[in-house]
C-alpha positions in Angstrom: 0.0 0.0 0.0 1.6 3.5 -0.9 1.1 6.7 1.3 -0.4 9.4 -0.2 -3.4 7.3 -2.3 -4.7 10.0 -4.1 -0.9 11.2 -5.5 -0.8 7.5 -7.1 -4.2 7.6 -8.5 -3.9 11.0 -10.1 -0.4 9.5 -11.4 -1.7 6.1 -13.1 -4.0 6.3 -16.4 -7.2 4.5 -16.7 -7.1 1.6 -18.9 -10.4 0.7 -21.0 -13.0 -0.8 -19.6 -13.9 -4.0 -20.1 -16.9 -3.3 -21.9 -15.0 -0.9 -24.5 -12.5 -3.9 -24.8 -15.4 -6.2 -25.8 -17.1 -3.1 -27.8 -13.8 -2.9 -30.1 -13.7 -6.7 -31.3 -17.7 -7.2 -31.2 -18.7 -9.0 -34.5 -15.6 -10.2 -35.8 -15.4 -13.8 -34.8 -12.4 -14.3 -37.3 -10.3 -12.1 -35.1 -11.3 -13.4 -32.4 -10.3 -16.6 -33.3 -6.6 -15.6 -34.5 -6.2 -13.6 -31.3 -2.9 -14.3 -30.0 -2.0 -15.9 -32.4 -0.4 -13.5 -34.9 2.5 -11.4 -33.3 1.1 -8.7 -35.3 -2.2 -8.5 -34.4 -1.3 -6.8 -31.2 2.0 -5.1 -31.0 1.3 -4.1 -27.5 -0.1 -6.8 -25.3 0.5 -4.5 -22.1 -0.1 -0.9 -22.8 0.8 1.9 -21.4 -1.6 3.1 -18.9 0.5 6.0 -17.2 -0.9 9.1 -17.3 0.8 12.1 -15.7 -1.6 14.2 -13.3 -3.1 17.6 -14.2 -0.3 20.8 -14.2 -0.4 24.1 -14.4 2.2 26.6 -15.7 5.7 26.3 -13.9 8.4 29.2 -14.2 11.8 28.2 -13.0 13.2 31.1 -12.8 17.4 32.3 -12.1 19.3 29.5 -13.1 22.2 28.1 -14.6 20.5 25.8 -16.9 22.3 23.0 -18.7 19.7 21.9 -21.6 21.2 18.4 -22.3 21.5 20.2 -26.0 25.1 20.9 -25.0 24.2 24.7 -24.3 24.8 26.6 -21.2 22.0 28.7 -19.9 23.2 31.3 -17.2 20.4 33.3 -15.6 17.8 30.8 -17.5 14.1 30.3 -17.3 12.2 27.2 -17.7 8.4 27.3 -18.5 6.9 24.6 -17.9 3.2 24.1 -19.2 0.9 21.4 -18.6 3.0 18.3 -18.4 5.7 19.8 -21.2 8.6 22.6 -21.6 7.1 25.5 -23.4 10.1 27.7 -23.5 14.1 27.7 -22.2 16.4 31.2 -22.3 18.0 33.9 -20.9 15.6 36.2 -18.7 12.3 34.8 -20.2 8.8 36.5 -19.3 7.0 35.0 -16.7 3.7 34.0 -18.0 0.2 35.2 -16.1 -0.5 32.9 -13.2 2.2 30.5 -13.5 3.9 29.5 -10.1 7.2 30.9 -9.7 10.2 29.1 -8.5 13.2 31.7 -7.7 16.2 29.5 -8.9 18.8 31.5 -8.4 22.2 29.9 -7.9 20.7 26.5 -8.8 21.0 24.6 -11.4 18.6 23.2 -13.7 18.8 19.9 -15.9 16.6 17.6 -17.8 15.6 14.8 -15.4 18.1 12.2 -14.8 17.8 8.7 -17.1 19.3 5.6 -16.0 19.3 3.3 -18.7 21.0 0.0 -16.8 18.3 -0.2 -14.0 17.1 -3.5 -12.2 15.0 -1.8 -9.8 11.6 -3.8 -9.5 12.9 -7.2 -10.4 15.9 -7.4 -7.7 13.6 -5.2 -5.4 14.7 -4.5 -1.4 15.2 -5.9 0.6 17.6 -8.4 -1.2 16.2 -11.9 -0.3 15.3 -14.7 -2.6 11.6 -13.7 -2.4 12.6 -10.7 -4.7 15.0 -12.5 -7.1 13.2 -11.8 -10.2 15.3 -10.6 -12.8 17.3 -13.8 -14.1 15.8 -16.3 -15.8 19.2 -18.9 -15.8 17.4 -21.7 -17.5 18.3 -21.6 -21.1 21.3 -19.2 -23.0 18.5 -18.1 -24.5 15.4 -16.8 -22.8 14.3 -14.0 -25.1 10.6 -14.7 -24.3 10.6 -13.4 -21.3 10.0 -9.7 -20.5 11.3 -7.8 -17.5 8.1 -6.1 -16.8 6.5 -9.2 -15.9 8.8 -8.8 -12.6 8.8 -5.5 -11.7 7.4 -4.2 -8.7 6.4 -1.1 -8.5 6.1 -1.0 -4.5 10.2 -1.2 -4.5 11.6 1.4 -2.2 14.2 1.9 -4.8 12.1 3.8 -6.9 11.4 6.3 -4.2 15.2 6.5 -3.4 16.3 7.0 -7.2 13.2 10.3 -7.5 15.4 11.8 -4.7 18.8 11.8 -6.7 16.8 13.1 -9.7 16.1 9.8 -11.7 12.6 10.4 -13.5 13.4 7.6 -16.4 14.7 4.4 -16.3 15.3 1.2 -18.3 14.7 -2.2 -16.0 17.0 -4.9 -17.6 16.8 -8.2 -17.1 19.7 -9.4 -15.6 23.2 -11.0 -17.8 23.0 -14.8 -17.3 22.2 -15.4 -20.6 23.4 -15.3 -24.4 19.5 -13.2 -25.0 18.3 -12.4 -21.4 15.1 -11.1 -22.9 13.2 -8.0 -23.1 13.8 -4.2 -21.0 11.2 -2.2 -20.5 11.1 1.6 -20.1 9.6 3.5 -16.9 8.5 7.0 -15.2 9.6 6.9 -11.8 6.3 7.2 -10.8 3.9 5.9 -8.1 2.2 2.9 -9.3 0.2 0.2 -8.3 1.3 -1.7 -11.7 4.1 -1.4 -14.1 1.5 -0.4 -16.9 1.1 2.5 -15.1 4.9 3.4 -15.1 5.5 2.3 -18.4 6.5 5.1 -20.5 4.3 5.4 -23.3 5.5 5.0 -26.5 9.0 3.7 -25.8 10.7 0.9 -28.0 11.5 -2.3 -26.1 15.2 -3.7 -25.8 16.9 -7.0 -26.2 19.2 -7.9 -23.4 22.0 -10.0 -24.6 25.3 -10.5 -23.0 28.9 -11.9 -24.1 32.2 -12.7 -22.2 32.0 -14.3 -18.2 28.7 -14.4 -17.3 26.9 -16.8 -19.6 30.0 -19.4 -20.0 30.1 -19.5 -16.3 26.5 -20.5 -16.1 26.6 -23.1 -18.6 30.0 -24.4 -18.2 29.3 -24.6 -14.4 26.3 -26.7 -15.1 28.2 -28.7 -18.2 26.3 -27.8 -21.0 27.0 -25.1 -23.9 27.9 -22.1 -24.0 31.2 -23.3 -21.9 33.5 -21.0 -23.2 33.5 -17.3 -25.4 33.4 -19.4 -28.9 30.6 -21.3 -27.8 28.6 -18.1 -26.7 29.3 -16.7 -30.4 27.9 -19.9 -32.1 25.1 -19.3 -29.5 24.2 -16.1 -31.4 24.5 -16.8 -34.4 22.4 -20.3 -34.4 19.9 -18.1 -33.3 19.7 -15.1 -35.3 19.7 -18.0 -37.9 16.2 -19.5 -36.9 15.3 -15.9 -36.1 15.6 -14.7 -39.7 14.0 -17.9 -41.2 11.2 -17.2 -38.7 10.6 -14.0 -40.1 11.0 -15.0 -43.6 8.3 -17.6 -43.2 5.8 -14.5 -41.2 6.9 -12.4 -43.7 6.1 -14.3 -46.8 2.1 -15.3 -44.9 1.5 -11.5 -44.7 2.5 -11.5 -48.3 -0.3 -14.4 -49.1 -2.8 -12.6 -46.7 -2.7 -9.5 -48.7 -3.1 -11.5 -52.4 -6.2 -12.9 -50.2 -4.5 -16.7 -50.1 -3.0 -16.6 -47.1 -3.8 -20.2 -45.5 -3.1 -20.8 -41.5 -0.3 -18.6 -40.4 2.9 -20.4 -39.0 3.1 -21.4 -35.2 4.0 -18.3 -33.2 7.3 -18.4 -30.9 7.4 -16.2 -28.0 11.6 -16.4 -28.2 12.0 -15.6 -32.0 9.2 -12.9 -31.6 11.6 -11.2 -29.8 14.3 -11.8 -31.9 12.6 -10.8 -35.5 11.7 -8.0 -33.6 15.6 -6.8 -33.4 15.8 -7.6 -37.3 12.9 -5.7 -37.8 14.2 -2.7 -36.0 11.5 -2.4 -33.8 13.4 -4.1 -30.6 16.8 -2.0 -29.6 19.6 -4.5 -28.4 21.3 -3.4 -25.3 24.7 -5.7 -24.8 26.5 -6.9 -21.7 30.1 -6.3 -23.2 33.4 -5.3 -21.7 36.5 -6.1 -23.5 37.1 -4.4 -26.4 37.9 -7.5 -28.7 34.4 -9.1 -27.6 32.8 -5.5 -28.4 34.3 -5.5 -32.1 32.9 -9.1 -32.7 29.6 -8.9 -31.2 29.6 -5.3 -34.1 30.5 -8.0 -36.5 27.3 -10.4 -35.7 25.4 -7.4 -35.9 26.4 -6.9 -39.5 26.5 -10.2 -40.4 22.5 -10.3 -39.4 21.2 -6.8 -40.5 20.7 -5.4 -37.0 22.0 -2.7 -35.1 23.4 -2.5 -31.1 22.0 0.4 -29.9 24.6 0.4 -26.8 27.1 -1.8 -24.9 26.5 -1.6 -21.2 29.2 -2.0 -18.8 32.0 -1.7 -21.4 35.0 -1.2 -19.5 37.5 -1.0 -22.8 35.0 0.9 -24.8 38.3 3.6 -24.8 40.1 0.8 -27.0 37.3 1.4 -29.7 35.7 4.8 -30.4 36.2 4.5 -33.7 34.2 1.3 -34.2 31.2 3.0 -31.7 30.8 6.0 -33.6 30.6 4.2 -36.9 28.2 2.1 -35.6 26.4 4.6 -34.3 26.8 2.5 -30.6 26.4 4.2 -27.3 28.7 2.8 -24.4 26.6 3.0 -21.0 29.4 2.5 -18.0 30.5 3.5 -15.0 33.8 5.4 -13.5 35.7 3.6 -10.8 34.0 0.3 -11.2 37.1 -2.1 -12.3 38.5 -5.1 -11.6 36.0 -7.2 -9.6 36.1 -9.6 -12.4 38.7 -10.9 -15.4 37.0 -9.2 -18.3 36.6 -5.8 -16.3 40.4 -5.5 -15.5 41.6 -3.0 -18.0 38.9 -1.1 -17.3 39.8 3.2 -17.0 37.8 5.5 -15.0 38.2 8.1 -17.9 36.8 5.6 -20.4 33.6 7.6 -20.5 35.6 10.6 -21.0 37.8 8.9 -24.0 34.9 7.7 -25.8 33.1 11.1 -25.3 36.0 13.2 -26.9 36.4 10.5 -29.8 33.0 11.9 -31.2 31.0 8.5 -29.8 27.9 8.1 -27.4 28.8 7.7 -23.2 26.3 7.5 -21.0 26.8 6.7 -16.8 24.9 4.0 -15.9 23.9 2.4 -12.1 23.3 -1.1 -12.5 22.8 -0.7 -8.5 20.1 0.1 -6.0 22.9 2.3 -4.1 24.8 4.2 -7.2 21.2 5.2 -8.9 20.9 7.6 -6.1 23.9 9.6 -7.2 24.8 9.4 -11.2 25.8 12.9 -11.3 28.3 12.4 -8.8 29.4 9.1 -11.0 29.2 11.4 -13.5 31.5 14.0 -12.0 34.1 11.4 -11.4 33.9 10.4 -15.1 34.2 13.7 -16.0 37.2 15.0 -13.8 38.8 11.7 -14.8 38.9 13.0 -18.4 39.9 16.7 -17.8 43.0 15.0 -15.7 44.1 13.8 -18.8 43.3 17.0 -20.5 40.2 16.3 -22.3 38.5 20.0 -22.9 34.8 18.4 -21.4 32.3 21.1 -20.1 29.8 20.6 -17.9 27.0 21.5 -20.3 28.7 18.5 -22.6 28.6 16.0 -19.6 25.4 16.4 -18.4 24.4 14.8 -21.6 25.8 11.5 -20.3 22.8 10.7 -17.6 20.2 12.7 -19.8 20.2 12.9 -23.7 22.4 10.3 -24.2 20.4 7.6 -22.6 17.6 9.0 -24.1 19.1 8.1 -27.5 20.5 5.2 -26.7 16.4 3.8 -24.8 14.7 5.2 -28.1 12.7 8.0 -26.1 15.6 11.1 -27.1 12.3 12.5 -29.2 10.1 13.0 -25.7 12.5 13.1 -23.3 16.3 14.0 -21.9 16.6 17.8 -23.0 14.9 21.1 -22.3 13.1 21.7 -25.5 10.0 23.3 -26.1 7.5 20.5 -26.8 9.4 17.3 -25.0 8.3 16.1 -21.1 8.7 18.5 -18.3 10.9 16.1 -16.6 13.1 18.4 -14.9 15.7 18.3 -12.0 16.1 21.4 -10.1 19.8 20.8 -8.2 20.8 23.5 -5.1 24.3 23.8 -7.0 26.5 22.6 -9.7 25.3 18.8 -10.3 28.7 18.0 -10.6 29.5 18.7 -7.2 29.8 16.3 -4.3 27.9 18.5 -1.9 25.0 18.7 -4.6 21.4 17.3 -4.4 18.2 17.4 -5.7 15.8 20.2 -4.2 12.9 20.0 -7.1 12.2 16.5 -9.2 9.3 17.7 -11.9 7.7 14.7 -14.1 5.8 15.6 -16.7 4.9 18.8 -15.4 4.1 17.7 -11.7 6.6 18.1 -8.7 7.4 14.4 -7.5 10.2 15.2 -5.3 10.6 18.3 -2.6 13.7 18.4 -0.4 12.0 21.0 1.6 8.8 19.3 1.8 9.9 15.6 2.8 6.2 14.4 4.1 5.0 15.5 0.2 7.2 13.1 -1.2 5.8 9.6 -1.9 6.1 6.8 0.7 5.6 3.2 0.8 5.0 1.1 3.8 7.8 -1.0 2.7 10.1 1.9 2.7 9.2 2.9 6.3 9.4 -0.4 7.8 7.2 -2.0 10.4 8.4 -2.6 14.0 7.8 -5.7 16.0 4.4 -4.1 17.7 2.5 -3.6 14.2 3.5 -6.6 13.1 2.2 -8.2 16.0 -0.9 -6.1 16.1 -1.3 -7.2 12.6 -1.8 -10.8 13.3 1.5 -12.3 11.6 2.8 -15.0 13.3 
């Protein structure tokens, strides 16, 4: 149950009734029957039903603002207008009747994405009970979707809104060759993760290389056992994949000459997988040597599909070249090194290197702790970089935690920079965001105020998050 009821509701969408659900396919019994059965006839099983609450007109007045665009604001003003950015400059007019919110010598940014999140499906506390984002039963479980474990009640959610996270891609974990499908939240209030999902946003493809799935596998003596097992992995599969699609592909064919006969047998796994040749699913790739990186680019090519980012990519600084030709975002960290083989060459400046070669860094979390700060990771990154005299301003490295992994998600058209006509998802920081002693003061989503550091009992709450002592739970009945 989550304090503050009626902040939730006014959060979530309503979702059709049943009645308007029964309405839409009354009459066509032919339908009916193929429901379910033809990937295409419903591209969206589980829509969207997140609908931000009713806003007025916002003026965020005095600022330094850093737009995500790579521009520099000082003495800026943000208007924001029912749930979007109407306007961003220098000493803007306040509009009549907009609330005023005297920012000066604050700093304003888009709101903070984090596009390595497995908030919801390794919720706190960290028992078995909650162990819901590795499915380590087959190198390839690309029928499975993360939003099927997420849940929305985790504390972390709550804990990532007060370090300025308003977006955030929920991964299944890296056990596998294809770990299945990541899904794209507002960190929002919910009672269900329809009503977080962000509407509109592409799915992605988990896939990982190197360690992890070998180690899985080889542990339990069965394929993939080593790195050129995991390759054959991939590419056996992107092999029934493509012939999958041919065979959909060449029945939509027949259907439109009217002769289209009973449609092949539908596979939840190479659903997923057509999707990526399609272009409709973005793969996001556990990767971090540099070698691995360069041949997982080459599988890619071999099979007509595009990475949309390596995540974790600790020797993305050996490689710029190849990521900005293929147009591949690296989504890492800055002091996180050595705990394993493949991670040992790692760089804190990495994101820095690949960021100066003209290629796409973003600062990810992949932790329930570290989500709570990215733009001090960020900082780190950044500093990193200028030590080795990398020219990097701030304006340019807010980008990595906003616009960035908005490109790299498939959401940079709605969301991760202050432009007029994208999401009022907005961070309002009592200082430089790049600074240590920095926090949050104002979280905006879509318009409404989620997060006040001066008004902590406003702020949303969830029983879990405030715990229960002995006493309640005895007065509760729980033996």
């Amino acid at each position: 149950m989550v304090a503050g009821l009626a902040l939730v509701l006014a959060g979530c969408a309503t979702g059709q009734t049943a009645n308007q659900s029964k309405d839409k396919n009354k009459g066509d019994d032919k339908a009916g029957l193929a429901q379910g059965l033809d990937p295409a006839a419903n591209r969206d099983p589980f829509p969207s039903r997140y609908k931000p609450a009713a806003s007025g007109v916002v003026a965020l007045t005095g600022a330094t603002v850093l737009t995500g665009t790579g521009q520099r604001i000082d003495n800026g003003t943000v208007i924001l207008r029912d749930g979007k950015i109407e306007a961003v400059g220098a000493s803007l007019p306040v509009p009549a009747g907009a609330t005023v919110v005297d920012a000066t010598g604050r700093y304003i940014t888009p709101g903070v994405i984090d596009m390595h999140s497995h908030l919801g499906v390794y919720a706190a506390p960290a028992v078995q009970a909650h162990s819901d984002g590795n499915d380590a039963t087959d190198p390839n479980t690309a029928q499975v979707w993360s939003e099927h474990s997420v849940w929305p009640q985790d504390p972390g959610f709550e804990r990532a809104l007060r370090g300025g996270v308003t977006t955030l891609q929920i991964l299944p974990g890296s056990a596998n060759l294809f770990g299945g499908r990541s899904v794209t939240l507002k960190n929002v209030p919910a009672r269900n993760v329809q009503e977080m999902k962000f509407p509109g946003a592409p799915y992605g493809l988990k896939m990982a290389c190197g360690e992890n799935p070998k180690r899985v596998y080889g542990s339990k003596g069965r394929a993939p056992a080593s790195r050129m097992s995991n390759v054959a992995g991939y590419r056996k599969a992107w092999i029934e994949a493509a012939d999958y699609r041919r065979k959909w592909d060449a029945y939509y064919d027949k259907q439109k000459k009217g002769d289209a006969g009973d449609p092949p047998k539908r596979d939840l796994q190479l659903d997923t997988l057509a999707g990526v040749l399609r272009g409709d699913i973005l793969v996001q790739n556990h990767c971090y040597r540099a070698d691995e990186m360069s041949v997982m680019l080459d599988i890619a090519k071999e099979f007509g599909y595009s990475i949309k980012a390596f995540h974790h990519a600790t020797e993305a600084y050996k490689i710029p070249d190849l990521l900005k030709a293929g147009d591949t975002c690296i989504a890492t960290w800055a002091h996180w090194w050595g705990f394993k083989m493949e991670s040992y060459d790692g760089v804190p400046a990495n994101a820095a290197i690949v960021h100066a070669a003209g290629a796409c860094a973003v600062i990810h979390s992949d932790d329930e702790t570290l989500i709570q700060h990215l733009n001090k990771e960020t900082a780190q990154a950044l500093a990193e970089g200028r030590y080795l005299g990398l020219d990097i301003k701030d304006e340019e490295a807010i980008t990595w935690i906003t616009a960035n992994p908005a490109k790299a998600i498939g959401v940079l058209d709605k969301t991760g920079t202050l432009e007029p006509g994208k999401m009022a998802d907005v961070v309002v920081w009592n200082g430089n965001p790049f600074s240590i002693y920095t926090l949050a003061d104002l979280v905006y989503i879509d318009g409404v105020l989620m997060h006040d550091r001066a008004r902590p009992p406003a702020e949303p709450r969830s029983d879990f998050e405030l715990g229960q002592s002995g006493a309640d739970i005895f007065k509760a009945g729980v033996k």
